[in-house]
C-alpha positions in Angstrom: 229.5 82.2 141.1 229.1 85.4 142.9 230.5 85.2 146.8 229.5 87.4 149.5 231.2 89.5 151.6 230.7 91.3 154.8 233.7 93.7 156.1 233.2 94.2 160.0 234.9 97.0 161.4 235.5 96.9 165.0 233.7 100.3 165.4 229.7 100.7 167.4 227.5 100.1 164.2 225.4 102.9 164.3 223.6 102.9 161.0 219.9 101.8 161.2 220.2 99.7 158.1 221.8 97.1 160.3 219.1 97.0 163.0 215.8 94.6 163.1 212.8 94.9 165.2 210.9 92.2 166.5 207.1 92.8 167.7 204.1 90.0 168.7 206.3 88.5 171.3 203.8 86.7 173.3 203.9 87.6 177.4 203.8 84.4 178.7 207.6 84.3 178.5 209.8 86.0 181.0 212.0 88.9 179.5 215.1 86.6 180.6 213.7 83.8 178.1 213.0 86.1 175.7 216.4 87.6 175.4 218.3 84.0 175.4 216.0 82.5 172.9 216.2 85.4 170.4 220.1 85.8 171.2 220.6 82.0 169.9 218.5 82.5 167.0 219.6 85.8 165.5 223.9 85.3 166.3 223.3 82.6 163.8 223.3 84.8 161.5 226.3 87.1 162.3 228.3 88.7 165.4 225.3 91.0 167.4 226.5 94.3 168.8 223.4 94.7 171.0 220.1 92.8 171.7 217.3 94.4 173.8 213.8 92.8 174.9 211.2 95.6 175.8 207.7 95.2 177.3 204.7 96.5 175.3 203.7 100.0 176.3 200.7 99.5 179.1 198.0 100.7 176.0 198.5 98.2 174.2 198.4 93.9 173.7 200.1 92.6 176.5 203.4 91.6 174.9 207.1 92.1 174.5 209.0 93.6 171.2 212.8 93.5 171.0 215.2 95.5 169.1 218.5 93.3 167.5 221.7 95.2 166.1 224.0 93.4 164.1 227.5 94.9 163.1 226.6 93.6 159.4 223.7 95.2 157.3 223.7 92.0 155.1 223.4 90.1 158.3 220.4 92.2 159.9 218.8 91.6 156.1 218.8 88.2 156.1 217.7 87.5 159.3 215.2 89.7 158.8 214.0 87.7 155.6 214.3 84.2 157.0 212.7 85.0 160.7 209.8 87.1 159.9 206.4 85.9 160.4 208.2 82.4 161.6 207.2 81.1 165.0 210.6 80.9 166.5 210.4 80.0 170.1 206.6 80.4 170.4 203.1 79.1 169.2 202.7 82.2 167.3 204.5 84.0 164.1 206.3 86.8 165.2 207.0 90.3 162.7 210.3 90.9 161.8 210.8 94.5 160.0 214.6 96.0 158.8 215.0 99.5 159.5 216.7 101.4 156.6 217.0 105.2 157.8 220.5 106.1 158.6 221.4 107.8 161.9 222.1 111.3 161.5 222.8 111.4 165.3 226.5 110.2 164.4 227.3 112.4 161.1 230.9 111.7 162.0 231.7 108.1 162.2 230.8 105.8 164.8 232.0 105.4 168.4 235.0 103.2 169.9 233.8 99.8 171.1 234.6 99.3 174.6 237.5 96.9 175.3 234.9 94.0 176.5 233.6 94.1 172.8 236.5 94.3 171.1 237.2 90.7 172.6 233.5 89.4 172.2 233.8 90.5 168.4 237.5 88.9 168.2 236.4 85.6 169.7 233.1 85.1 167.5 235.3 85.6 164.6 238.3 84.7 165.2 237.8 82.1 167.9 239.4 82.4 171.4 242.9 81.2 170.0 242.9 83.1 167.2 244.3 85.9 168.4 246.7 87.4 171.7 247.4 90.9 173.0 250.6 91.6 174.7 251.5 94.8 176.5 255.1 96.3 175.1 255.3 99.2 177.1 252.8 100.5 180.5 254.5 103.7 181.8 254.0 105.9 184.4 254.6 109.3 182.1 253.4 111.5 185.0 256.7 113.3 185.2 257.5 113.6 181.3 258.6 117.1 180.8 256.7 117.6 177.0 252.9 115.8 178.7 252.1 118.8 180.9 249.4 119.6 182.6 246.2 118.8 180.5 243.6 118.5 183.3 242.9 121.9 185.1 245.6 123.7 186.4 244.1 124.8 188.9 243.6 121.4 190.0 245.4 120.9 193.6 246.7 117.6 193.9 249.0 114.5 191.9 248.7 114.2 188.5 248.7 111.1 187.0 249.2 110.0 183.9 249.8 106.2 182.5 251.1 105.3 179.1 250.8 102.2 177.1 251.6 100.4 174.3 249.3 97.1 173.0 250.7 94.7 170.7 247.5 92.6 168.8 248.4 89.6 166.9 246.5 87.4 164.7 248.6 84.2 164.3 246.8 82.8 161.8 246.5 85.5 159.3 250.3 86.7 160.4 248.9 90.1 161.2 250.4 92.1 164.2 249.2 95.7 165.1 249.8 97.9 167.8 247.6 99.9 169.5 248.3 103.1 172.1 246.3 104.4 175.3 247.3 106.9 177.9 244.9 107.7 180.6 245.3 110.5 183.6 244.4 112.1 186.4 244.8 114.7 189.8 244.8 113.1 192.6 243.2 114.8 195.8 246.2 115.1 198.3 244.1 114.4 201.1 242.9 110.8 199.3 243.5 107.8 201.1 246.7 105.8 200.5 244.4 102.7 199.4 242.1 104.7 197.5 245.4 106.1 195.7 246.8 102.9 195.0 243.3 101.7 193.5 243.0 104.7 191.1 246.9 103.7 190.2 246.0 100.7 189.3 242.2 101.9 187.8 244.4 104.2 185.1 247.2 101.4 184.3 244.2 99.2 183.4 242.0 102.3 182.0 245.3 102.8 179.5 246.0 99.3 178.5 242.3 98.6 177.2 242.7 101.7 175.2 245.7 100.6 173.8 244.2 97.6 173.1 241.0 98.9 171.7 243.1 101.3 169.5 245.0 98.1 167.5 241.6 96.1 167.1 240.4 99.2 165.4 243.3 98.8 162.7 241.8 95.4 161.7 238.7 95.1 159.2 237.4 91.5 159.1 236.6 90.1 155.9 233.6 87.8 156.0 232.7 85.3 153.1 229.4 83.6 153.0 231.0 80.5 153.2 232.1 81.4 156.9 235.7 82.2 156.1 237.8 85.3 157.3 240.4 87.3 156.0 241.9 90.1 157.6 243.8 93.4 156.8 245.5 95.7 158.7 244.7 99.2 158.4 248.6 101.2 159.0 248.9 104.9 159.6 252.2 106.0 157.8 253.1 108.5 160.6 252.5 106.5 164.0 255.8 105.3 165.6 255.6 102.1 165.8 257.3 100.2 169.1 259.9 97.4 167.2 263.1 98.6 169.1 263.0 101.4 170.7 259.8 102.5 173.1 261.1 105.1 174.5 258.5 108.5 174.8 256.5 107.3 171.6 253.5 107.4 173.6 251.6 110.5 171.9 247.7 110.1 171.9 244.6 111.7 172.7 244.6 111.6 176.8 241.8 110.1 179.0 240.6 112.1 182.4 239.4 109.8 185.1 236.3 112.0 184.5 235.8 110.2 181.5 236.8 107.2 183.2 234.4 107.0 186.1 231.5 108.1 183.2 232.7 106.1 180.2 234.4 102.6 181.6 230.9 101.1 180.5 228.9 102.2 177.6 225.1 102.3 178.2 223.4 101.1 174.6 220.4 102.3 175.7 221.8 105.8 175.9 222.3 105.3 172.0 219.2 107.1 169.9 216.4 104.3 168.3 215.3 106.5 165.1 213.3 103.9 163.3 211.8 103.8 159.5 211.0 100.5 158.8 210.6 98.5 155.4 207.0 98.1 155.1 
């Protein structure tokens, strides 16, 4: 007997092929409804990265149509297959259609998902026990003599600069990974003593979610049709990892509070909707 399996990476899903689109919504729902209802039906049928309920342009049938992304292709195909031109939650069949064109907007891999997904996705596969985070290290590396001055040096001011180290654990599937973020920034030296404190504590917390995001993107999720998961752990050979000594093995890619203030929260709807549907 052939089993199915999904692998879910804990990466934005930006290929098409794992995106439905739902039309001949009737208007005599509020968008709120809308958006619950089609959330309970369509997360039956796997983890959803993004769910959006649009009204119909003013030209034409009074109406709503929603777009649904799933982090699984399989997942978009089947609920696709099983919802389409079923009433759902109104009097009327709704169309259900799969995109199939990939994305060439991302010709380089997908994007990070932010911290608050990474936990969402965790929780509807894992379940909310099934896994802990645990912060080894959180260091202000502000004076370390090899970080230097990334930022601008002209820049007047404080640097910054936080370091962390995230332990991820999956007791159930005895899997542990660890995950680094570092996050900086020049302070103005005419900022507020409050205000300072609040960006301290802004880049501690900016850090540790990276750290945290880095180790769930070392997992892969291993879906069976039969609702089961396995998970592996996805190792590079030359990261230090933290087991005794912690010490300056923070060494990552750094984080502006630039970034920060544009980037805490990612806007999908800044994300492209490039559509060719399956007729």
């Amino acid at each position: 007997m052939d089993v199915e399996v999904q692998i879910i990476e804990f990466r934005v899903p930006v290929e098409n092929n794992k995106t439905i689109f739902i039309w001949d919504i009737q208007p005599c729902f509020s968008e709120a409804y809308i958006y619950e209802a089609l959330w309970s039906v369509y997360s039956a049928f796997g983890a959803l990265y993004l769910l959006k309920v649009c009204p119909n342009a003013a030209v034409a049938t009074p109406g709503f149509y929603a777009f649904v992304k799933f982090y699984s292709s399989a997942h978009a195909s089947k609920a696709q297959r099983v919802t389409d031109k079923q009433c759902l939650f109104q009097n009327s069949p709704v169309k259900v259609r799969l995109s199939t064109k990939q994305n060439p907007t991302f010709p380089f891999g997908s994007k990070s998902l932010t911290h608050a997904r990474c936990q969402d996705l965790a929780n509807h596969y894992l379940g909310f026990n099934g896994w802990t985070t645990r912060i080894v290290t959180l260091k202000d590396i502000s004076n370390c003599v090899d970080v230097g001055w990334s930022l601008d040096s002209a820049s007047q001011g404080e640097f910054l600069k936080y370091g962390c180290i995230v332990e991820l654990t999956l007791p159930q599937h005895g899997v542990t990974c660890h995950g680094v973020g570092v996050a900086e920034d020049v302070l103005d030296p005419e900022i507020d003593p409050a205000d300072k404190l609040l960006k301290r504590g802004r880049l501690m917390k900016w850090a540790r979610d990276k750290a945290a995001v880095g180790a769930f993107e070392k997992l892969l999720l291993i879906v069976f049709d039969n609702g089961k998961v396995a998970v592996e752990c996805r190792v590079d050979r030359e990261e230090v990892l933290p087991d005794e000594n912690v010490e300056g093995a923070i060494q990552v890619n750094n984080i502006s509070w630039s970034e920060i203030e544009a980037g805490v929260v990612e806007e999908e709807e800044d994300f492209p909707w490039d559509f060719t549907m399956d007729p």
